[in-house]
C-alpha positions as MATLAB code, in Angstrom:
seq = 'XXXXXXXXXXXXXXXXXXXXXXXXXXXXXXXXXXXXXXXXXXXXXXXXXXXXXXXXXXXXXXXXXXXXXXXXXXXXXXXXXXXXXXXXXXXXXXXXXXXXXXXXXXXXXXXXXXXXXXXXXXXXXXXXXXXXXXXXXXXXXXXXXXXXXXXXXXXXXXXXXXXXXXXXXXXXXXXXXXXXXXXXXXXXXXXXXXXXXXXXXXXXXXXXXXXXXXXXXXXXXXXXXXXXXXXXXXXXXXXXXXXXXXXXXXXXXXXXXXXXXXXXXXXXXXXXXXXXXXXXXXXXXXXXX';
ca = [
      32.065    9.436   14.764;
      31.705    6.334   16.497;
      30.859    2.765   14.748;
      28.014    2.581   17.398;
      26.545    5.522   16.060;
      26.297    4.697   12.606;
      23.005    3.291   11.491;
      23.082    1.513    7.910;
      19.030    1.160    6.496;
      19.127   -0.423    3.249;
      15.826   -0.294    0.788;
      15.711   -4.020    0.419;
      13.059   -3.815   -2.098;
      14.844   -1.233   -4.550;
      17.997   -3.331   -4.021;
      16.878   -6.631   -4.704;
      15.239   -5.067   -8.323;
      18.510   -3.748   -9.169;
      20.503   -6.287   -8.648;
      18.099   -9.320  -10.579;
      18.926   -6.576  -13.523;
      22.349   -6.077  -12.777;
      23.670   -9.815  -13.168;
      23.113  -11.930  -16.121;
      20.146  -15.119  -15.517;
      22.382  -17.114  -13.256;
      21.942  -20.329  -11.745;
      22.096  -23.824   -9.688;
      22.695  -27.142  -11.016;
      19.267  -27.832  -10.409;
      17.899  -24.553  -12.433;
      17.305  -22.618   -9.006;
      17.598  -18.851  -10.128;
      20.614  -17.066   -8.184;
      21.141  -13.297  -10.048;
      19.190  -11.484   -7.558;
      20.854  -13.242   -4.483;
      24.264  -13.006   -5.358;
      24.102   -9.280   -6.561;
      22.199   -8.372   -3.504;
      24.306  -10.204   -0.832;
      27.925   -9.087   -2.736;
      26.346   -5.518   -2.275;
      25.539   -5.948    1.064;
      28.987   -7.637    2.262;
      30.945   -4.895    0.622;
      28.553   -2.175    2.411;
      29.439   -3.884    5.495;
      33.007   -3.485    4.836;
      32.974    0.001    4.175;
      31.067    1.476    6.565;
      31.364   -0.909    9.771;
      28.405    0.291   11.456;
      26.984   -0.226   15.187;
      23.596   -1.173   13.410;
      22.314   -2.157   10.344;
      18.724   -3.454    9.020;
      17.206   -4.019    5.927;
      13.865   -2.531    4.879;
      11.468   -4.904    2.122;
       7.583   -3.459    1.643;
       4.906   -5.128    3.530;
       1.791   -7.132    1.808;
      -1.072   -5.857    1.315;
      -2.489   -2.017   -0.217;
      -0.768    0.857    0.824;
      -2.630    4.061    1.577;
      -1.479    5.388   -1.297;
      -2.997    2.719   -3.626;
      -6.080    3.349   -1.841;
      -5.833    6.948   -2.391;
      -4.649    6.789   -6.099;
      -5.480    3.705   -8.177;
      -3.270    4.816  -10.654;
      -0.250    4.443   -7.765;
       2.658    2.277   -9.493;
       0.054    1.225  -11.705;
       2.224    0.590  -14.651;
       5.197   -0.613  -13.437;
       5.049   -4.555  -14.879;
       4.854   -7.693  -12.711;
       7.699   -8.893  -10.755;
       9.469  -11.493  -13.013;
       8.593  -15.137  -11.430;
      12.758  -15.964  -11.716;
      13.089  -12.578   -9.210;
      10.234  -14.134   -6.968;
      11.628  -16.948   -6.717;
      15.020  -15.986   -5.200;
      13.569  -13.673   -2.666;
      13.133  -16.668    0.228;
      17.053  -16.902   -0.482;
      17.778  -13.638    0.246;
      15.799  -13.675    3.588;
      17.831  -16.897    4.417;
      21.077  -14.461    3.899;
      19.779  -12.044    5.664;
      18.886  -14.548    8.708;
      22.132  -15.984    8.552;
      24.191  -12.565    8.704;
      21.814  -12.002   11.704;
      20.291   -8.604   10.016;
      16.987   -7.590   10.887;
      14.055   -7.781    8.373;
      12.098   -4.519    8.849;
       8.441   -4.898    6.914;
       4.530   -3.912    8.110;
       1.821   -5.199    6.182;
       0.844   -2.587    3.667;
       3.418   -0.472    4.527;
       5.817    0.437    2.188;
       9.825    0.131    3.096;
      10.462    3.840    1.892;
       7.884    5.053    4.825;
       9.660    2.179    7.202;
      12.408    3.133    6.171;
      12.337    6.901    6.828;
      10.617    6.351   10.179;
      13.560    4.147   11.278;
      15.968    6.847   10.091;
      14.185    9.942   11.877;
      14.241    7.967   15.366;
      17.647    6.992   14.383;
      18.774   10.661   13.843;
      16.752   11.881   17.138;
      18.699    9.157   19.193;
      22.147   10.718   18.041;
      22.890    7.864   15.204;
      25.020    9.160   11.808;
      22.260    7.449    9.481;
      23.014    5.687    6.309;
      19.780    5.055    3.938;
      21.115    2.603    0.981;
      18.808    3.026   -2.280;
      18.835    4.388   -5.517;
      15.485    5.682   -5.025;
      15.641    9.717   -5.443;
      12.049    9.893   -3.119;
      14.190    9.261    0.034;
      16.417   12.518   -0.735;
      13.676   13.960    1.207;
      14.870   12.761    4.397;
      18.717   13.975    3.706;
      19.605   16.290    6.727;
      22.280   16.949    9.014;
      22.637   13.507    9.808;
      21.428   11.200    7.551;
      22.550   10.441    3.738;
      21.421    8.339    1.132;
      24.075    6.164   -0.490;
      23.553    4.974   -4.018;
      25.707    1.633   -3.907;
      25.896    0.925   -7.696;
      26.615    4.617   -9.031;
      28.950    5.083   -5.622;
      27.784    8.346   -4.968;
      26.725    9.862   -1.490;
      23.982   12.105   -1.013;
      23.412   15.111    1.167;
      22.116   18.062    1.570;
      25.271   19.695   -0.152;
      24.765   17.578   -2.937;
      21.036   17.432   -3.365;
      21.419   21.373   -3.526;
      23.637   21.427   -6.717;
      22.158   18.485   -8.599;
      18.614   19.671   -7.845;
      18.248   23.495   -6.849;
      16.522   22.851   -3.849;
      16.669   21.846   -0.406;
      15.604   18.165    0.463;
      12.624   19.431    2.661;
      11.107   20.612   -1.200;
      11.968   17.403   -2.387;
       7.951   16.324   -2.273;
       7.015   20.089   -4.099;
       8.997   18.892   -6.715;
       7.880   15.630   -7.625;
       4.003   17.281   -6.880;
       4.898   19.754  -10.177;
       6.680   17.333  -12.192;
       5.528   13.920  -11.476;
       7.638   10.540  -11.170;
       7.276    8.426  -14.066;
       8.711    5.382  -12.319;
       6.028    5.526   -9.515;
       3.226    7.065  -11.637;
       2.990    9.940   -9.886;
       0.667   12.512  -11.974;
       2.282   16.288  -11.629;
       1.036   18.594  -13.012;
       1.040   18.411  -17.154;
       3.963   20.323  -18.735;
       5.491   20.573  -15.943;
       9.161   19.066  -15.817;
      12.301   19.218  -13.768;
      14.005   23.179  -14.667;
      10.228   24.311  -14.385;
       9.458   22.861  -10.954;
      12.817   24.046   -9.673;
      12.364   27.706  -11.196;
       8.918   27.641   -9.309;
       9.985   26.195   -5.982;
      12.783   28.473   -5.980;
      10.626   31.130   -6.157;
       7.778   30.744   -4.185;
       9.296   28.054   -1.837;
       6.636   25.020   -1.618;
       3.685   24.059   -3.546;
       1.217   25.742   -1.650;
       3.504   28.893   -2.358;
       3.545   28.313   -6.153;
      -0.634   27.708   -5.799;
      -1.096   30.885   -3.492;
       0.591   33.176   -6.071;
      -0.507   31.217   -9.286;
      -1.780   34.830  -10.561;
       2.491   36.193  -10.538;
       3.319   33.230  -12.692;
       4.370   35.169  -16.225;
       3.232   32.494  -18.459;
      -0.135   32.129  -18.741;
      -0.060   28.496  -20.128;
       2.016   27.255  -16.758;
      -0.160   29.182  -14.897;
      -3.329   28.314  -16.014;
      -2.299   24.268  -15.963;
      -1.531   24.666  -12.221;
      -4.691   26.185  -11.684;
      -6.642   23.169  -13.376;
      -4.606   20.494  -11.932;
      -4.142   22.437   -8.468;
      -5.531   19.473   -6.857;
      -3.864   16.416   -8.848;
      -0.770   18.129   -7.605;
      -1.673   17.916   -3.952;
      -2.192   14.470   -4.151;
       0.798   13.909   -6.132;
       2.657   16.085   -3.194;
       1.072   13.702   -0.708;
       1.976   10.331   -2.921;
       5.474   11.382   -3.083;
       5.948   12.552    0.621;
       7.318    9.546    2.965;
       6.089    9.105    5.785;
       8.125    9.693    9.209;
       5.587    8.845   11.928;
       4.954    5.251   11.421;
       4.816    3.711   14.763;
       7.414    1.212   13.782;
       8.849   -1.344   16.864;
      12.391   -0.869   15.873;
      14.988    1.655   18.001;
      18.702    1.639   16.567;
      19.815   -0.474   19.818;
      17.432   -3.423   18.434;
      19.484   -3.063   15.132;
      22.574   -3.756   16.765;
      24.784   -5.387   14.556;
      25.446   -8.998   15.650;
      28.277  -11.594   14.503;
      26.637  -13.834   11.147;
      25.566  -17.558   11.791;
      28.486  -18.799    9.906;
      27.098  -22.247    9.444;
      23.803  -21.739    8.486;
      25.181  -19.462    5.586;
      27.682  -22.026    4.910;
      24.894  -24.271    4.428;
      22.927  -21.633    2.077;
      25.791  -20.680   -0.246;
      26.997  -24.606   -0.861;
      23.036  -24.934   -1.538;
      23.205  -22.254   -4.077;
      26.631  -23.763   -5.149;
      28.201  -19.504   -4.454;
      31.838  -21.197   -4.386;
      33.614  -17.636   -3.386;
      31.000  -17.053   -0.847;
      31.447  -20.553    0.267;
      35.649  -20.059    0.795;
      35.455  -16.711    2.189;
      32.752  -18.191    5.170;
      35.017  -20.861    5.709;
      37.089  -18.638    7.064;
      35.227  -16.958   10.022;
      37.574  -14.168   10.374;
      37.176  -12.710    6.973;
      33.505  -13.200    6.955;
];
């Protein structure tokens, strides 16, 4: 493999959460919030390190209603708000990402899991070794022969190998799955009763939800089986909530992700602003930056 045919995507907005929660409250001299920057451009240096790709982009969600929010009210309704110290520092981390010259992929009301997994399908057609950064299980849907999903802060690799043994089933039933069983973090509705061993048991069975639905009648239990019946349709929509979409029409090709040398001074600039006195040495000295 070739570093010009290795594409890094990284889920900027799954990032950025984890690391304002990985870091203790940190901060500026003048009180200016710096947890989620610091944790989220350490992450992304050290990426950079390891893998060396040809191209690399980062992937944030868009403003504005999705189509799944106007599909499903109920769509992430619970998660709480984004804490006003988090909001605060994401300006910052577009700065970093300006200065390291990384493209910013968003669409308004797109979410960066469907940008994401657009980018990473082209990528894959055009012959690129694909690297989707997240700890977000929905994009194990997109693991194939050439592209993985890398979770940076458990260090552990996903593909289709490993989504196999952890899960029972092949990424393409990834969607089936969460349809049965829900997904509690994005409020995805399943089908009641249903969790994880029973999906899998099902799906390995019949093959897909439609399968499972078609042959509700062989189902032994009648309890199962009669819930899928009755929630038959909450579980296509959950199928269709948890499926990313591949097709957006999305105005980025790998060769616009190219990876570029960083604007040393302008991050110079940023970390002495932010008072990051590592970050601040090691971009002093342009050859280890």
């Amino acid at each position: 493999m070739t570093i010009t045919q290795r594409l890094v995507l990284v889920d900027g907005s799954s990032s950025l959460y984890r690391a304002f929660f990985a870091l203790p409250p940190l901060g500026t001299s003048r009180g200016v919030p710096t947890n989620a920057i610091l944790g989220f451009t350490n992450m992304l240096l050290k990426l950079l390190r390891e893998e060396n790709p040809g191209a690399v982009a980062v992937a944030f969600d868009g403003p504005g209603p999705t189509i799944r929010h106007q599909e499903f009210a109920g769509y992430k309704a619970h998660r709480p708000e984004t804490p006003e110290t988090m909001l605060q520092q994401i300006p910052y981390v577009h700065r970093a990402l300006e200065g390291m010259r990384i493209p910013i992929l968003m669409m308004p009301s797109e979410e960066a899991d469907d940008i994401l997994g657009s980018v990473a399908i082209r990528g894959a057609a055009e012959g690129c070794q694909v690297i989707l950064v997240s700890g977000d299980k929905d994009l194990f849907q997109l693991v194939g022969e050439r592209i993985v999903v890398r979770d940076t802060m458990k260090e552990r690799t996903w593909g289709p190998v490993e989504v196999q043994e952890r899960y029972g089933i092949s990424p393409g039933q990834f969607p089936d799955l969460l349809a049965l069983m829900g997904d509690s973090v994005d409020n995805i509705p399943g089908v009641p009763g249903v969790g994880e061993k029973t999906a899998r048991d099902l799906l390995q069975r019949f093959g897909t939800l439609e399968g499972v639905l078609a042959r509700v009648g062989e189902v032994h239990k009648k309890k199962l089986g009669a819930a899928l019946q009755a929630h038959a349709e909450q579980a296509r929509l959950s199928k269709r909530l948890a499926t990313i979409r591949t097709n957006l029409p999305v105005p980025w090709s790998p060769a616009d992700l190219t990876r570029k040398r960083p604007d040393v001074a302008a991050l110079l600039d940023l970390f002495q602003e932010l008072e990051f006195s590592r970050l601040v040495q090691q971009f002093s000295q342009p050859e280890l930056a």
